[in-house]
C-alpha positions as CSV (number, residue, x, y, z in Angstrom):
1,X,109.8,130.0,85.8
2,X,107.7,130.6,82.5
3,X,104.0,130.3,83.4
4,X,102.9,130.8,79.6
5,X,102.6,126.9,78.0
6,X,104.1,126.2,74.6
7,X,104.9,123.6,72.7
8,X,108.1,122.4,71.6
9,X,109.4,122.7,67.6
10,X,109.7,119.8,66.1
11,X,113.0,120.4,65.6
12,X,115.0,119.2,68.8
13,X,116.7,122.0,70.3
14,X,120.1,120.5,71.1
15,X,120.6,123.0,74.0
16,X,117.1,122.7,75.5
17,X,115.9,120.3,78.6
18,X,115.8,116.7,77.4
19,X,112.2,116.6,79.2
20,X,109.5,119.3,79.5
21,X,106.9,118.5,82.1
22,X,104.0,120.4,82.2
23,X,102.4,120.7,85.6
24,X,100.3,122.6,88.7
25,X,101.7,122.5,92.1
26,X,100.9,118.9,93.9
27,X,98.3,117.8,90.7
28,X,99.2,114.7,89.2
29,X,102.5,115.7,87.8
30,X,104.0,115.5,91.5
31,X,104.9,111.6,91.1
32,X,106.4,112.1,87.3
33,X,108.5,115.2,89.0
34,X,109.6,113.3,91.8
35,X,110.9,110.8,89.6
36,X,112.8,112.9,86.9
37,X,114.1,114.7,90.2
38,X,115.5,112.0,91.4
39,X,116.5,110.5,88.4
40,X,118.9,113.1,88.2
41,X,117.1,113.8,84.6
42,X,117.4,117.5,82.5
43,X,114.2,118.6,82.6
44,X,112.3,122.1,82.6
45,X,109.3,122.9,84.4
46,X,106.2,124.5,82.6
47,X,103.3,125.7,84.7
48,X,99.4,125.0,83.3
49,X,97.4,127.7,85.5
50,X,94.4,125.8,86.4
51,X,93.2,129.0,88.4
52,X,92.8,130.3,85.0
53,X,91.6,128.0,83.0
54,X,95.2,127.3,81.3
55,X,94.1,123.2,80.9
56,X,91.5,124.4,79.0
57,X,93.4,126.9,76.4
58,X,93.5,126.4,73.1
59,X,97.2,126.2,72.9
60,X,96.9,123.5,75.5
61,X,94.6,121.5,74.4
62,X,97.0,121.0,70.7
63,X,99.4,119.7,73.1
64,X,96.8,117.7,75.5
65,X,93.4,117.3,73.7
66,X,92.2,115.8,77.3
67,X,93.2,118.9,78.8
68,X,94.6,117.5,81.9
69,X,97.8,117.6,83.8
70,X,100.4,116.4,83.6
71,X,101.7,115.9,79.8
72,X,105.7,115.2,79.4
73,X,107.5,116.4,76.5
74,X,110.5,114.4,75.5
75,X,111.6,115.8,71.8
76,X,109.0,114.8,69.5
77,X,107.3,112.7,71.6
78,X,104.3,113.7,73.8
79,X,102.4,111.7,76.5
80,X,99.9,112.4,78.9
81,X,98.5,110.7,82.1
82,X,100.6,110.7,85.2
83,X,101.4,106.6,85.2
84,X,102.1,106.3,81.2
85,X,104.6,109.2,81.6
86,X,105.8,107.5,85.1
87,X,106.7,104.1,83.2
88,X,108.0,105.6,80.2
89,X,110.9,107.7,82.7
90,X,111.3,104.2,84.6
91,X,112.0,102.8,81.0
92,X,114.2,105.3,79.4
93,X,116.2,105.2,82.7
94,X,116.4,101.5,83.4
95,X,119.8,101.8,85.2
96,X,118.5,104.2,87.8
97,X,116.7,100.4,88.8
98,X,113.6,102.6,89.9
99,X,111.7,99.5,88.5
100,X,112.6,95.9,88.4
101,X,114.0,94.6,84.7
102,X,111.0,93.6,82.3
103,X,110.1,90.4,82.1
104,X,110.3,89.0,85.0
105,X,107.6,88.3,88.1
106,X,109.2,91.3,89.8
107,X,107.8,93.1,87.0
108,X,104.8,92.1,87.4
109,X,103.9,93.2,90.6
110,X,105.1,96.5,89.9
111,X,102.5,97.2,87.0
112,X,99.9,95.8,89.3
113,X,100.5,98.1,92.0
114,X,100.9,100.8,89.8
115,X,97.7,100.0,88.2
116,X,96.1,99.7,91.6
117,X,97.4,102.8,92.4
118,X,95.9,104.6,89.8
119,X,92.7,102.8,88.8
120,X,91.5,101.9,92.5
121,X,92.6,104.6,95.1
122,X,93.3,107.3,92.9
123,X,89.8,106.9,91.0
124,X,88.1,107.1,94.2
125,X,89.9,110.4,95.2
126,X,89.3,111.8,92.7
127,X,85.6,111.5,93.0
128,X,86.0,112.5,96.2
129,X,87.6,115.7,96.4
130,X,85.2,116.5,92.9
131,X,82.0,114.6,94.1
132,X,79.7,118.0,91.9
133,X,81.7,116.2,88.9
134,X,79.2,112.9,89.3
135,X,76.5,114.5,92.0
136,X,76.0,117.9,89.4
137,X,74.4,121.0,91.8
138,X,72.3,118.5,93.7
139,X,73.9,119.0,97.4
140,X,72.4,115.8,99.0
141,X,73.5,113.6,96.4
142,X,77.1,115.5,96.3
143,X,77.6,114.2,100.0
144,X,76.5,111.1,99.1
145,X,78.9,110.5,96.6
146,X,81.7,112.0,98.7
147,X,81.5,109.9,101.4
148,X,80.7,106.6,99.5
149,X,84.1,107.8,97.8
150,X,86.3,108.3,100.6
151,X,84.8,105.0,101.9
152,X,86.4,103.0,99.2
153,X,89.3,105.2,99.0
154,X,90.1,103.8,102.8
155,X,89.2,100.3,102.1
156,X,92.5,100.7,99.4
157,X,94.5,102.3,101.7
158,X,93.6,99.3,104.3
159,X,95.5,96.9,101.1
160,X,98.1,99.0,100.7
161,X,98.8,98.9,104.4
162,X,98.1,95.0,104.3
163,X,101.3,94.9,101.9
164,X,103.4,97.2,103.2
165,X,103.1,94.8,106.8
166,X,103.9,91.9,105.0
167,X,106.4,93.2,102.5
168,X,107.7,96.4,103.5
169,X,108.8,99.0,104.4
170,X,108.6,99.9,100.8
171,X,105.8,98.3,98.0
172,X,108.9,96.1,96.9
173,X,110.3,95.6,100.3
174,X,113.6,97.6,100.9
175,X,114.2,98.4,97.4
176,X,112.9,102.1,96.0
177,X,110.9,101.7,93.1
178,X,108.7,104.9,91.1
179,X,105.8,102.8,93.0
180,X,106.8,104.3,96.4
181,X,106.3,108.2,94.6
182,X,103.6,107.8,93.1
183,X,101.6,107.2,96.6
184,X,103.1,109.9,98.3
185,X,101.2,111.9,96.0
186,X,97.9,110.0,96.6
187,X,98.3,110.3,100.4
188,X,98.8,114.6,100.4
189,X,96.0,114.0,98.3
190,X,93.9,112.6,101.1
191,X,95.6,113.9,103.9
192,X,91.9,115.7,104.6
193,X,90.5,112.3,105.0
194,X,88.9,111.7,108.7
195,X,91.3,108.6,108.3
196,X,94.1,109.9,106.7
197,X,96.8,107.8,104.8
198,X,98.9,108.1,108.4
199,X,97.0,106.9,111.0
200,X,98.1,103.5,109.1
201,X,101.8,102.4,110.6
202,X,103.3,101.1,107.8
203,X,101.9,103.7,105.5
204,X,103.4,106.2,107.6
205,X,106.9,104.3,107.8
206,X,106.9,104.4,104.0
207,X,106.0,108.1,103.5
208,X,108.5,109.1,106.0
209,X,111.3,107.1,104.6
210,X,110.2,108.5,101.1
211,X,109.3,112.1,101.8
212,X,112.6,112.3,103.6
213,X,114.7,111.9,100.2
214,X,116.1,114.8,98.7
215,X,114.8,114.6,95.7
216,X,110.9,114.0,96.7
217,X,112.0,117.6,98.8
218,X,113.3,119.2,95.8
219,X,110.1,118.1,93.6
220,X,107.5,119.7,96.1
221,X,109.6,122.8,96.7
222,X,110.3,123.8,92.7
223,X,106.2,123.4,92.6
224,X,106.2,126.3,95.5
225,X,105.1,123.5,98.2
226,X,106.9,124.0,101.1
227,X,104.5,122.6,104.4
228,X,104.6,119.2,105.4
229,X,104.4,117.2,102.2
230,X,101.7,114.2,103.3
């Protein structure tokens, strides 16, 4: 495994991966490589040093101008942020059935949990595990924000644990959808939490089921994560 970043030629290498995912181990990539894992999808596997700065790179930043992780290459296209590059994988592999067929109410639901996913709980994690990012040096105000933060983050959890009761075991019942990935990263991400994501029963059921697929194994283990997963 390469840990230099590049970008691909414009070109299309015939013999190369059909995907390129750039990534750090368990950062927000984890739910895009979970997915092309068990998509079954060609793909290589490019580490972004964050311990030295690599985000922040020159080359990087061509390829990511946001410098954040994850960014997907897929020939000449390139796309950033973890839930673009998680619907465009669901969409180029529609048969896989990892998300319910556009159009219809199904549908629907799955971009709003998505979107809850990623503009609710993940926001407040975020701010949570980086409260210096909105408190600056100022240490009172930095706990402050944390815990205000994680406060939220549990309220979400509480919803998501609301709908899994009512409609589980899985967010679309017993059907696996990219949905059910991308909060098994969330929840390593808060497994730190007083409350974490498992002291909820249905969460729990879900991860379990989830982390127990081989592919969701494979994913943490080619990022060099091999303890419990969430």
């Amino acid at each position: 495994m390469s840990a230099c970043v590049h970008l691909l030629p414009r070109i299309p290498n015939r013999n190369a991966p059909m995907y390129q995912l750039h990534y750090f181990p368990a950062n927000a990539n984890a739910a895009p490589h979970m997915l092309l894992e068990e998509l079954g999808a060609k793909y290589e596997l490019l580490l972004v040093d964050r311990t030295k700065d690599a985000q922040k790179s020159k080359e990087y930043l061509k390829l990511n101008p946001n410098g954040r992780i994850p960014t997907l290459v897929d020939n000449s296209l390139v796309l950033s942020e973890a839930a673009a590059i998680v619907l465009h994988l669901v969409d180029q592999h529609g048969r896989a059935g990892l998300a319910p067929k556009v159009g219809t109410p199904e549908r629907a639901k799955f971009y709003q949990w998505l979107t809850f996913l990623t503009n609710s709980l993940q926001e407040e994690l975020m701010i949570w595990q980086y409260p210096e990012r909105l408190a600056g040096k100022n240490s009172t105000a930095t706990e402050v924000v944390k815990r205000s933060a994680e406060a939220r983050a549990r309220s979400f959890l509480d919803v998501v644990e609301d709908h899994l009761k009512a409609n589980g075991p899985l967010f679309l019942g017993n059907k696996l959808s990219a949905i059910d990935f991308y909060l098994v990263m969330l929840c390593r991400w808060a497994r730190p939490m007083a409350r974490p994501p498992r002291s909820r029963f249905n969460i729990a059921k879900l991860l379990d089921k989830v982390t127990a697929l081989p592919s969701v194994r494979r994913a943490y283990e080619r990022e060099g994560i091999t303890d419990e997963i969430c």
